[in-house]
C-alpha positions, -999 to 999 in steps of 0.1 A, spaced: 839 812 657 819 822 690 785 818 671 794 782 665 793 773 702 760 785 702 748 773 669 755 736 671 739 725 701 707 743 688 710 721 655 710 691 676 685 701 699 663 705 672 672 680 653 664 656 684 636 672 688 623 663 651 636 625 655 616 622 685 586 638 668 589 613 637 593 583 660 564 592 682 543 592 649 551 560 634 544 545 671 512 555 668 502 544 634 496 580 615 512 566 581 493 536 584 468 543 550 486 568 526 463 555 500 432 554 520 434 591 526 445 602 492 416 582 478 393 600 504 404 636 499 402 630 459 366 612 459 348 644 472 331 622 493 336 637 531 315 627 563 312 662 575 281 676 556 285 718 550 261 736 574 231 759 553 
C-alpha cells in the first residue's frame, strides 16, 4: 500500500507533464498540414539532395 503513495503522484506528474507537452504543440501549429507532409514523404521528392 506504501508504493501507492509514491506511485500516484508520479502518474500525475507525468501525465501533466504530457498534457502540457500536447498543448504546447498545438499552440504552435505542428499538426497544422497532416496531409501536406504525408504527401511529401510519399512523393520521393525531398529538398535535401544526397551528398556524392
Amino acid at each position: 500500500m506504501n508504493i501507492l503513495m509514491i506511485l500516484i503522484p508520479i502518474s500525475l506528474i507525468l501525465g501533466g507533464f504530457g498534457l502540457l507537452f500536447f498543448i504546447f504543440t498545438v499552440r504552435t501549429n505542428q499538426y497544422e498540414d497532416p496531409e501536406g507532409d504525408a504527401q511529401r514523404i510519399l512523393s520521393g521528392e525531398y529538398d535535401d539532395k544526397p551528398k556524392q
